[in-house]
Backbone bond lengths (Angstrom), bond angles and torsions (degrees), N, CA, C in turn:
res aa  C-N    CA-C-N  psi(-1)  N-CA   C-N-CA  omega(-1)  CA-C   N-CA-C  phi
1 X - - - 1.458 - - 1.521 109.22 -
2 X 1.624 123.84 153.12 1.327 121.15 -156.58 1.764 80.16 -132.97
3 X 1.356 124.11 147.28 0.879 107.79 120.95 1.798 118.19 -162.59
4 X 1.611 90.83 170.62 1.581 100.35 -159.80 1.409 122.46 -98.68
5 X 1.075 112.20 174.32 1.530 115.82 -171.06 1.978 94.61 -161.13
6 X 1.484 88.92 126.17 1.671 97.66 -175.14 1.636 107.23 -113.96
7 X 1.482 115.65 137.32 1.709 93.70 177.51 1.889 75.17 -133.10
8 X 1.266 99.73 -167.07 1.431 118.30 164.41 1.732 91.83 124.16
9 X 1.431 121.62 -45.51 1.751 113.98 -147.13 2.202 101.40 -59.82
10 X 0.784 85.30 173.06 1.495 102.36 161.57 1.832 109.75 174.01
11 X 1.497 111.14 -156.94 1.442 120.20 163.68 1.303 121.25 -96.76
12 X 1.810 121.45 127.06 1.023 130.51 -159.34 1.549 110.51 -126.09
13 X 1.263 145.71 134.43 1.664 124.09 165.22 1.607 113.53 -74.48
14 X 1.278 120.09 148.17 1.473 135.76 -177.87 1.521 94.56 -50.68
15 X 1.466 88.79 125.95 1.375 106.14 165.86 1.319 110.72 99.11
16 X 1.309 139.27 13.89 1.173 164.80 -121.56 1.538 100.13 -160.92
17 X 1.932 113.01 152.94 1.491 112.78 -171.18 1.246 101.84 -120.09
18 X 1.560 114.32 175.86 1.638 111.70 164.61 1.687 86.76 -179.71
19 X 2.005 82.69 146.14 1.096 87.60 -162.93 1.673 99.47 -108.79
20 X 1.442 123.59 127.19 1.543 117.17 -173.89 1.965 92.46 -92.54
21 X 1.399 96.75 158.43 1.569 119.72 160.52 1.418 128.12 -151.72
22 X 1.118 114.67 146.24 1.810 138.00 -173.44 1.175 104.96 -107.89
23 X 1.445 100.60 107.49 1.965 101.21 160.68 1.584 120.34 -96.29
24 X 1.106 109.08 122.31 1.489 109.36 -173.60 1.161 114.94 -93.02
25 X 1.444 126.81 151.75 1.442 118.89 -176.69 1.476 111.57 -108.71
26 X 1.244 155.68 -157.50 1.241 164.94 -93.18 1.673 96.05 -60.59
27 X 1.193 114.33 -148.08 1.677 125.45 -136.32 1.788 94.72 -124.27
28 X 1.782 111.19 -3.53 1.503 97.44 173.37 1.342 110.90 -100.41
29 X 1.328 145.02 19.96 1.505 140.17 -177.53 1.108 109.11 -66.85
30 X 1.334 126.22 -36.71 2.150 103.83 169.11 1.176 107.92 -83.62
31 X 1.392 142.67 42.91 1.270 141.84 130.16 1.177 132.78 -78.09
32 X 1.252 113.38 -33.17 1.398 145.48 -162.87 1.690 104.45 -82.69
33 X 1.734 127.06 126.93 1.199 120.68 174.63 2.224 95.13 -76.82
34 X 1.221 139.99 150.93 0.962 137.27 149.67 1.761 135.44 -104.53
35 X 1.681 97.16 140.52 1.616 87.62 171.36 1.467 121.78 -116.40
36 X 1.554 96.18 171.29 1.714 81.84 143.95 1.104 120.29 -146.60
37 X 1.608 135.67 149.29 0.873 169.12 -168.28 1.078 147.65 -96.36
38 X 1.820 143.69 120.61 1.143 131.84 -141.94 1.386 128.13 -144.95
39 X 1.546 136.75 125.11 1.802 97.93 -177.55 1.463 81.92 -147.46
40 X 1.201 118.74 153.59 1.529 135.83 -160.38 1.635 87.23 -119.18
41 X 1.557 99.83 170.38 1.615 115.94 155.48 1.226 126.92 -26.58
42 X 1.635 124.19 97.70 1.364 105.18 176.65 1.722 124.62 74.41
43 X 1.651 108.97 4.19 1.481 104.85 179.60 1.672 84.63 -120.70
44 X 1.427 108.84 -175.46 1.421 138.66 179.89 1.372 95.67 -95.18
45 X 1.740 97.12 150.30 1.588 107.13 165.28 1.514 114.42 -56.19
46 X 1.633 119.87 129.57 1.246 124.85 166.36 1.842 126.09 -87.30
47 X 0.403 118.49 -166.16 1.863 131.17 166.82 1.764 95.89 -117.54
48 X 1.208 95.78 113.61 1.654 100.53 140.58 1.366 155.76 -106.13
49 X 1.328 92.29 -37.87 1.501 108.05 157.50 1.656 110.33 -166.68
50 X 1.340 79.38 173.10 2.066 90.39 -169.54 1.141 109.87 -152.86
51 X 1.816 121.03 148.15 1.561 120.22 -176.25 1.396 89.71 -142.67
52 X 1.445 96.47 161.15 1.570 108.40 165.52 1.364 136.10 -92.46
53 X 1.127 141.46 150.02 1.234 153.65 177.72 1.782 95.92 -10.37
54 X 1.052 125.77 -72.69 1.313 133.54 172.09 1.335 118.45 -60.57
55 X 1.133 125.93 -27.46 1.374 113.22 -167.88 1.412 128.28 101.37
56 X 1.696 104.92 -24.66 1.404 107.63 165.92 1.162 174.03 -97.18
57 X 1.738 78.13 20.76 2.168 112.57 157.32 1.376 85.14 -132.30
58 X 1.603 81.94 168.78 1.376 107.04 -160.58 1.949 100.88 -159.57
59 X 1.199 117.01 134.83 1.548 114.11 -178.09 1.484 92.29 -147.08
60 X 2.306 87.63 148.97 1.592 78.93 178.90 1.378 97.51 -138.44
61 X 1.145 138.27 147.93 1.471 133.29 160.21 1.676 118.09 -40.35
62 X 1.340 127.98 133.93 1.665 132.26 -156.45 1.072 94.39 -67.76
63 X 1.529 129.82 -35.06 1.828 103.11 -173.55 1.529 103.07 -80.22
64 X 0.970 127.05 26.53 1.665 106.37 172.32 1.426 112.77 -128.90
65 X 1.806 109.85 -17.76 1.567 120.32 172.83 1.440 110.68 -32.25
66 X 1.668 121.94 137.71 1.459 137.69 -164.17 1.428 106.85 31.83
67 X 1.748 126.46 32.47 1.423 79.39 145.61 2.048 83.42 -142.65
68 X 1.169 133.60 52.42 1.291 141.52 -156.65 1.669 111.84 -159.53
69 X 1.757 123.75 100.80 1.614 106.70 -167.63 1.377 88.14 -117.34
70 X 0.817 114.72 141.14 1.743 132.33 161.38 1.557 107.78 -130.14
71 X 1.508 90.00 134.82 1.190 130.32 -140.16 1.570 113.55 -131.73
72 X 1.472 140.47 163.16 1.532 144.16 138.36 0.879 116.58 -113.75
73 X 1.571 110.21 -173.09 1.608 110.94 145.83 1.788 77.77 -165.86
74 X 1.448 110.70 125.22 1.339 122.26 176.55 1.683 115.19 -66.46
75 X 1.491 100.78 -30.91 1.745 101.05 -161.35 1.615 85.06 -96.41
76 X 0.768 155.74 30.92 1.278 160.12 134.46 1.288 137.58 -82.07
77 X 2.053 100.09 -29.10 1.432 113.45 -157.49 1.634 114.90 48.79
78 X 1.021 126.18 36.47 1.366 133.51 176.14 1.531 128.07 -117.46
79 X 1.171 108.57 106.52 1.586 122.25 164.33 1.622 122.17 -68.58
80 X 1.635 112.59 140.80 1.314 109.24 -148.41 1.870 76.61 -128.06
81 X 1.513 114.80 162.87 1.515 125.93 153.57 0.989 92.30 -167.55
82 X 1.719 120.90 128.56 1.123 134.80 -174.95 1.293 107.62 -118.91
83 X 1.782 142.52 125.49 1.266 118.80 -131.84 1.998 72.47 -147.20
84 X 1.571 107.51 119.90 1.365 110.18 -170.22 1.547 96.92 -127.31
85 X 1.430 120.80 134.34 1.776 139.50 147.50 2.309 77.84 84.34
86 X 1.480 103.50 49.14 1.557 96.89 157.68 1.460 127.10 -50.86
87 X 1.492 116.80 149.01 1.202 116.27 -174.57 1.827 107.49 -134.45
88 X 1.347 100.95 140.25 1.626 104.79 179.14 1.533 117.94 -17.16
89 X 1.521 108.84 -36.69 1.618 115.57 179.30 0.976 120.19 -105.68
90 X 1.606 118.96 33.83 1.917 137.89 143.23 1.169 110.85 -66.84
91 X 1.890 111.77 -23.28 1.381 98.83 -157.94 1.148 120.38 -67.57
92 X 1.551 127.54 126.41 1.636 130.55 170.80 1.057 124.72 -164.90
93 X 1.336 119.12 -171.42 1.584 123.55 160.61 1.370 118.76 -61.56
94 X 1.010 137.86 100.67 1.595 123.42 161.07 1.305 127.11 -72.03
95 X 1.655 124.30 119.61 1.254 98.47 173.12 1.761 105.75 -148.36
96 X 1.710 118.36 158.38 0.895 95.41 -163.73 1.976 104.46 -118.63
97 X 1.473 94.02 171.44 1.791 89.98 -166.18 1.563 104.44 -125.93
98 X 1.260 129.00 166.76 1.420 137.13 168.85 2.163 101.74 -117.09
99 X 1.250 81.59 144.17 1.366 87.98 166.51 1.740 107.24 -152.43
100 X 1.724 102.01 167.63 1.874 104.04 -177.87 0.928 107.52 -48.07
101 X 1.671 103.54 -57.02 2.096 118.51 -170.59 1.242 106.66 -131.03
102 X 1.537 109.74 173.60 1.743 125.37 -152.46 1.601 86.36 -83.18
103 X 1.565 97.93 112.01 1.661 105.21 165.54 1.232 119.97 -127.86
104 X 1.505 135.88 155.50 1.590 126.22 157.39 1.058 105.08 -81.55
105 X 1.533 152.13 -27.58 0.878 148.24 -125.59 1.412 96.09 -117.23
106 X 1.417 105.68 112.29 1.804 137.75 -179.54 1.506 96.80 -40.59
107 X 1.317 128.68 -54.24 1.532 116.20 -162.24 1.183 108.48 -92.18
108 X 1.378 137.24 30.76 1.262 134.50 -173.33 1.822 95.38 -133.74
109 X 1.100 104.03 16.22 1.767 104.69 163.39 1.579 105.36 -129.61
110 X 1.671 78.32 131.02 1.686 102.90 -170.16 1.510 105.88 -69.48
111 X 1.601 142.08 -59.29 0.945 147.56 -166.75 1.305 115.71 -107.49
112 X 1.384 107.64 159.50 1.630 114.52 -147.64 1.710 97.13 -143.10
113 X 1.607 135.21 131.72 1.177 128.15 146.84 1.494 119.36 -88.64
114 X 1.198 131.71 -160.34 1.648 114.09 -147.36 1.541 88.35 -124.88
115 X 1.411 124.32 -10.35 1.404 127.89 168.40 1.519 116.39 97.03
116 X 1.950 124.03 159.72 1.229 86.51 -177.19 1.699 68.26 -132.39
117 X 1.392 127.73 -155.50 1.137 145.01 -150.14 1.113 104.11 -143.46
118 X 1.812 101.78 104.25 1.812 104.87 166.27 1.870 97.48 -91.00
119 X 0.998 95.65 157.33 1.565 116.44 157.86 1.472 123.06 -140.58
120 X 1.493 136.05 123.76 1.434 148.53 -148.11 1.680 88.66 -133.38
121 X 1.461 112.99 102.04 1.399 112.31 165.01 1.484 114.43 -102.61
122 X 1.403 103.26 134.86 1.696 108.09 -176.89 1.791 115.26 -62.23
């Protein structure tokens, strides 16, 4: 069993960065493909981005391409999203997930952190 804990979010002005992170707990997190995850005001959780066990794919949802890095670091157990030139419609929950294998697909990740709260003011 994995589980996570994300800090980094707070309130930022548009155009402005922040860097989110996932601490994972026990000794299986480089097994695990990771995501992260998103749902604004009134929308559904999205997919934002996702990496593999290794680190060496990486996918991101189109509104965030070049300006959104997700990231690891195995000997850390630490998940990285580095969130660059934010825009009013970043604003959300961030949160991040583990799954067996590299998926977009929200219901195919087993573990869940509790999320933290970006806010992007214009």
């Amino acid at each position: 069993q994995v589980q996570l804990v994300e800090s980094g979010g707070g309130l930022v002005q548009a155009g402005g960065s922040l860097r989110l992170s996932c601490a994972a707990s026990g000794r299986t997190f480089s097994s695990y493909a990771m995501g992260w995850f998103r749902q604004g005001p009134g929308k559904e959780r999205e997919f934002v981005a996702g990496i593999t066990w290794s680190g060496g794919y990486s996918r991101y949802v189109d509104s965030v391409k070049g300006r959104f890095t997700i990231s690891r670091d195995n000997a850390k157990n630490t998940l990285y999203l580095q969130m660059n030139s934010l825009k009013p419609e970043d604003t959300a929950v961030y949160s991040c997930a583990a799954a067996l294998r590299f998926t977009t697909e929200l219901a195919k990740y087993n573990y869940w952190g509790q999320g933290t709260q970006v806010t992007v003011s214009s």
